[in-house]
Residue, then its C-alpha position, 0 to 999 in steps of 0.5 A: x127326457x133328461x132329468x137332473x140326477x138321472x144318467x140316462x133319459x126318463x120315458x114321460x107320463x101323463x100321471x093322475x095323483x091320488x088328489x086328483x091333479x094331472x101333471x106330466x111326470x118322468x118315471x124313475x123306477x117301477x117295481x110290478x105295478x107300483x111306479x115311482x114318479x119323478x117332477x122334471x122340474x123339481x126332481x126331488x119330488x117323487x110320487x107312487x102311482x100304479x101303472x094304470x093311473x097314467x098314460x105314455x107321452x108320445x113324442x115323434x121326432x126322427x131317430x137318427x140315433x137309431x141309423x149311426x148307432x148301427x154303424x157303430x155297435x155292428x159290422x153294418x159296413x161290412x155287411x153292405x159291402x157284401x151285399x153291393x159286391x154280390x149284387x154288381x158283381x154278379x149282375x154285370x157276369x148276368x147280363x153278361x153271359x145271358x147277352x151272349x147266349x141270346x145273341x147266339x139264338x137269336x142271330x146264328x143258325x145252326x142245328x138244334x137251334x130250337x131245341x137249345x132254347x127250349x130246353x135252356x126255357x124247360x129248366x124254368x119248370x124245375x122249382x129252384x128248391x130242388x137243385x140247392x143240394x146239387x149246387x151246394x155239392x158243386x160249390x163244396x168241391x170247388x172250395x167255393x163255402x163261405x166264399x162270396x163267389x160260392x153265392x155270386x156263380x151258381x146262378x149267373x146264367x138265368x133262362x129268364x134273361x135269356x128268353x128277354x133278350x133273345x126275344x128282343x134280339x130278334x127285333x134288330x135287322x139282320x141287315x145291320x149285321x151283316x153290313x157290319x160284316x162286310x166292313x169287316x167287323x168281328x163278331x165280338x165287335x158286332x156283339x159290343x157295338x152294335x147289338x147290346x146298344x140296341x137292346x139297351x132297354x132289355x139289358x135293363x130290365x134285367x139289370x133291374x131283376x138281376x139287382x133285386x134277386x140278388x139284393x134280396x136273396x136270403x135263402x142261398x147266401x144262409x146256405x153256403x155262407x156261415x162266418x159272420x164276416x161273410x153275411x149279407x145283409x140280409x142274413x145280418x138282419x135275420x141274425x139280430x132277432x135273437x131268442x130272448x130279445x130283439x133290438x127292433x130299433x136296430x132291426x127296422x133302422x137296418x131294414x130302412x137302408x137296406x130298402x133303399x139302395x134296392x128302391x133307388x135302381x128301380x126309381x131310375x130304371x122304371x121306364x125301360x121296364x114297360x118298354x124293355x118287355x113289350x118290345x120283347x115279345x114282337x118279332 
């Protein structure tokens, strides 16, 4: 509460005086348990209670302050464009390349077909943790460190896509195809026009799943990222708990928006995800 006199806010307390009376007074200064108690109305008067003879005023109110205050104190724009050029980017090269090796498995024969997808489906058995030395070899040569590329290609082609739409490719008619075929039509085009608008709704479960993977990935992005510039927001919340002190309005304020983008893509695309996985696993 504002108090003439007084440059910043005083926190209200509810103080019971050595007379016996209550009153709502604001607290100017304690030293160790002693506190020294001011009247809002008449800040002139000041009192010495110990800090067990009163109770906190609670106020609830929205603290905006906490959310514009975070654009103005930290590089948060910084941060979030990061994380939303991680994010699309590399959602768009996923479905992308996961699409075209689906669509490979699914609709051309050729030897070893099986054993291709079997062994893309085996690599989900080998626990991520253990090729993180490996790709950060790999981004190190190709001068990918503190890039947000290094973040966005080791991990663009996923089996579990793969296995989600070749599964639901497998649904649409050959006959389609081949139709197209005889008017014509170029593999690419039968790709574009025909196949991904049919397995639209597998394209966007794994849209979903690419977005919160990436939205929320912690561990890769600490690993090859090590310039402030460059953080996510992720790393940009781990970052603000410090040693000694944390500024935990900042923090959860932070967490709020970085919560809601990631909220917002599942809102609007939770009903492809019912459909989208149960027509994958007919054939």
């Amino acid at each position: 509460m504002s108090v003439p006199g007084f440059d910043n806010p005083l926190p209200l307390f509810r103080v019971k005086l050595p007379d016996g009376q209550e009153r709502v007074m604001a607290e100017a200064r304690r030293i160790g348990i002693i506190a020294t108690m001011v009247d809002p109305k008449a800040p002139g008067e000041e009192a010495r209670v110990n800090i067990k003879d009163r109770q906190r005023v609670r106020e609830f109110r929205l603290a905006t302050e906490n959310y514009t205050d975070v654009f103005g104190k930290f590089a948060f724009a910084r941060f979030l464009w990061n994380t939303v050029f991680i994010t699309v980017i590399a959602t768009l090269i996923t479905v992308l390349i996961n699409a075209m090796a689906a669509f490979a498995l699914s609709k051309y024969k050729f030897a070893g077909q099986k054993w291709v997808f079997l062994l893309i489906i085996s690599t989900l058995m080998i626990p991520p943790t253990i090729i993180l030395v490996p790709n950060f070899l790999v981004v190190a040569e190709l001068g990918l460190l503190n890039s947000l590329w290094g973040v966005i290609w080791p991990a663009v082609a996923t089996p579990t896509g793969v296995f989600l739409l070749r599964q639901y490719m497998l649904t649409i008619p050959d006959e389609l195809l081949d139709a197209a075929r005889m008017d014509h039509a170029s593999e690419w085009r039968i790709f574009w026009r025909i196949v991904l608008p049919l397995a639209a709704p597998a394209i966007a479960v794994l849209t979903i799943f690419s977005v919160m993977w990436r939205w929320n990935d912690f561990l890769w992005p600490l690993i090859v990222l090590s310039k402030t510039e460059n953080f996510t927001l992720q790393l940009a919340l781990n970052a603000f708990q410090g040693e000694l002190t944390t500024e935990w309005h900042y923090l959860l304020a932070m967490t709020v928006i970085t919560l809601l983008p990631i909220t917002l893509v599942f809102a609007f695309l939770q009903k492809h995800i019912t459909t989208g996985i149960a027509s994958s696993g007919v054939k």
